[in-house]
DRENDO-1510 file (C-alpha; in Angstrom, 1 decimal, always signed):
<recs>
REC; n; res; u; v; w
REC; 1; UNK; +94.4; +89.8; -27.8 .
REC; 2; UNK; +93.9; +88.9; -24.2 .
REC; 3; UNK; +90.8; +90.2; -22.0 .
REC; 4; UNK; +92.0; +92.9; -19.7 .
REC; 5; UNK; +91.5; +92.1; -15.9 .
REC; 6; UNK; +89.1; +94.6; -14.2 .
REC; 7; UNK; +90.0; +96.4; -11.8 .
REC; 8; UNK; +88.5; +96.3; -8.5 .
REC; 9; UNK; +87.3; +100.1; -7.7 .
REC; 10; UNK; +88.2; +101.5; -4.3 .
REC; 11; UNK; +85.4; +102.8; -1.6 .
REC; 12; UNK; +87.2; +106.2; -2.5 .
REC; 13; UNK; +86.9; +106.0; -6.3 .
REC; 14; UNK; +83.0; +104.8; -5.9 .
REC; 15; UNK; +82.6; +108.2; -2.9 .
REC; 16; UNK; +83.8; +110.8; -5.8 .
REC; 17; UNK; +82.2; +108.9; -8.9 .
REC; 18; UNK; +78.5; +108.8; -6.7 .
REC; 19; UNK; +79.3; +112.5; -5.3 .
REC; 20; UNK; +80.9; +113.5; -9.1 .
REC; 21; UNK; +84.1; +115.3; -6.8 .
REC; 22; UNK; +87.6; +114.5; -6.7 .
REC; 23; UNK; +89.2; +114.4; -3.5 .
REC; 24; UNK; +93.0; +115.1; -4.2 .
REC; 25; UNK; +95.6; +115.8; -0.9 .
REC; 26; UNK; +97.6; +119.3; -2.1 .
REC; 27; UNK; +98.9; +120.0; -4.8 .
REC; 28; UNK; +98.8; +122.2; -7.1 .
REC; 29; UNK; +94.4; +123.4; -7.2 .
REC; 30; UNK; +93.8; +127.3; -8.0 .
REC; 31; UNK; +90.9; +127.3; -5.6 .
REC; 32; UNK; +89.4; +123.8; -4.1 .
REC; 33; UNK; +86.4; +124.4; -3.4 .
REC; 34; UNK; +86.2; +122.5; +0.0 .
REC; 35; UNK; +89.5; +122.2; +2.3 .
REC; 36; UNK; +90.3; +119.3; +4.6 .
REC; 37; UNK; +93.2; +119.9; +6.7 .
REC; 38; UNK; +95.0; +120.1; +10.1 .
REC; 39; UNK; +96.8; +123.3; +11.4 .
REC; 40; UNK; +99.3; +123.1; +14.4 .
REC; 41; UNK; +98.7; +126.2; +16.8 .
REC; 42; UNK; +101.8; +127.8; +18.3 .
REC; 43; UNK; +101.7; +125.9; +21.6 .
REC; 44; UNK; +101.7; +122.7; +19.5 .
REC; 45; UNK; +97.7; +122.4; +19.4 .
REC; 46; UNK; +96.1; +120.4; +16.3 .
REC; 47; UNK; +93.0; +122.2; +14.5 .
REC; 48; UNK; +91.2; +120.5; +12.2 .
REC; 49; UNK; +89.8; +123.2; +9.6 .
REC; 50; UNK; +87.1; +122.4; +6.9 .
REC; 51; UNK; +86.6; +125.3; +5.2 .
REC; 52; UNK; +85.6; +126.6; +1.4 .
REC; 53; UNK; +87.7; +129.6; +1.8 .
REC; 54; UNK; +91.4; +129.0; +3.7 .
REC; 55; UNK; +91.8; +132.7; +3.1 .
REC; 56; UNK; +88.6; +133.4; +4.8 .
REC; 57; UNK; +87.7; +130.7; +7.8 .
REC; 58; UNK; +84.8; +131.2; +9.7 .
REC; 59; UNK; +86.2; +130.1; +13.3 .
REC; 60; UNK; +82.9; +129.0; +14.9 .
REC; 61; UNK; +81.7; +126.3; +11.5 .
REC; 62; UNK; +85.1; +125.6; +10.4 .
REC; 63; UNK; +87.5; +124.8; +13.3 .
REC; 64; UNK; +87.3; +121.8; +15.4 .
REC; 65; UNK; +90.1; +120.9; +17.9 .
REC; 66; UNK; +89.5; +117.5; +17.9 .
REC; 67; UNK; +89.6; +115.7; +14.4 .
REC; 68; UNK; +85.8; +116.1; +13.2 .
REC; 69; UNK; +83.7; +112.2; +12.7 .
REC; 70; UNK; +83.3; +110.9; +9.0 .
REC; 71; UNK; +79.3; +112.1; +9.1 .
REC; 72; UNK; +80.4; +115.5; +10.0 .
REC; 73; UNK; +83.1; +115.9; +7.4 .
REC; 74; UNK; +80.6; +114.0; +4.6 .
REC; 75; UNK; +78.1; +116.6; +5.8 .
REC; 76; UNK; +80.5; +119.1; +4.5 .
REC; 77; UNK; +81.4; +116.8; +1.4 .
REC; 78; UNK; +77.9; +116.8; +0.3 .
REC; 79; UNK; +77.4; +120.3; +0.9 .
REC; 80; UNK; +79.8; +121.2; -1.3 .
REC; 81; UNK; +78.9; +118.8; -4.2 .
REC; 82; UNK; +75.1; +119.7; -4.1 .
REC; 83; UNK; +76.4; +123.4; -4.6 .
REC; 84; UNK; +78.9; +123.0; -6.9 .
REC; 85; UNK; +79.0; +120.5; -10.4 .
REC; 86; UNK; +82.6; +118.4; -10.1 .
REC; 87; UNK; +83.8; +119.9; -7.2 .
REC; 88; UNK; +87.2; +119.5; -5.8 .
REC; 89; UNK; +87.9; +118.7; -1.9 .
REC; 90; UNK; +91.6; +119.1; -0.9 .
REC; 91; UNK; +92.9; +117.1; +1.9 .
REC; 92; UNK; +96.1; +117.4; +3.6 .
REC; 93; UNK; +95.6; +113.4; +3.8 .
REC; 94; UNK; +93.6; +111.4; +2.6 .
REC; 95; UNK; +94.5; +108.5; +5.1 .
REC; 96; UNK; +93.8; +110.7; +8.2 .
REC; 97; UNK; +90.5; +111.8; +7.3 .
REC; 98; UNK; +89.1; +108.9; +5.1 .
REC; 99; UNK; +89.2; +105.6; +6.3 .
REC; 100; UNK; +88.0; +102.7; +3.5 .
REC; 101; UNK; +85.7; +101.0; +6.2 .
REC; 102; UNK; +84.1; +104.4; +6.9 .
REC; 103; UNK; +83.6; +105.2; +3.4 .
REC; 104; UNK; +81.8; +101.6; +2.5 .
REC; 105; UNK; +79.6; +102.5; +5.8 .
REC; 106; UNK; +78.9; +105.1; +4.4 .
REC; 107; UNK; +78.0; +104.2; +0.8 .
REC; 108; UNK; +76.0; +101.4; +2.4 .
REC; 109; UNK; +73.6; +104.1; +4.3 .
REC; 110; UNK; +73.1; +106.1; +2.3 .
REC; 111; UNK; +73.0; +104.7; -1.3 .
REC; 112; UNK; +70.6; +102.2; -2.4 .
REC; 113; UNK; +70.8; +98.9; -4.3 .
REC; 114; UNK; +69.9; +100.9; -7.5 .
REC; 115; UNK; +72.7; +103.4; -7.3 .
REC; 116; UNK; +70.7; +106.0; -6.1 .
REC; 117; UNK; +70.4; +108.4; -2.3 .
</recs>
């Protein structure tokens, strides 16, 4: 029997296992409990939304017309998983809105060397 090769874990993988969420782009979720997305307007206008509710978005918190910074959407992120045990963010892509050197910046601020905030 040979040894199995680690894997090495992604700055995404480590965000959800410290934050216990999973960040999924859509599919198939009943009710995410945060949303991550980008809406076109009908003059061709991007909208970023982060919202808890797409059904129900509150225009002044959840709308910004310019894509919102990494702190301000890990703001939201942490938000969410302080309220809610294994929470589920949906993001229309991950790519877009999560960058790997952003997340490791991050996880470097605000985690210490024991695993801990």
């Amino acid at each position: 029997m040979t040894p199995e090769t680690p894997t090495a874990i992604t700055p995404l993988e480590k965000l959800q296992l410290h934050l216990n969420i999973t960040i999924k782009e859509y599919g198939h979720y009943q009710k995410p409990d945060l949303v991550i997305t980008e809406y076109l307007t009908a003059d061709n206008y991007d909208m970023h939304i982060l919202t808890n509710d797409e059904r129900e978005i509150q225009w002044e918190n959840d709308v910004y017309y310019y894509k919102p910074d990494f702190n301000t959407i890990m703001e939201r992120i942490e938000e969410v998983a302080n309220d809610v045990p294994e929470a589920v963010i949906q993001v229309s892509s991950i790519e877009e809105y999560f960058e790997d050197y952003e997340i490791e910046d991050w996880l470097n601020n605000n985690i210490d060397d024991d695993g801990t905030e």
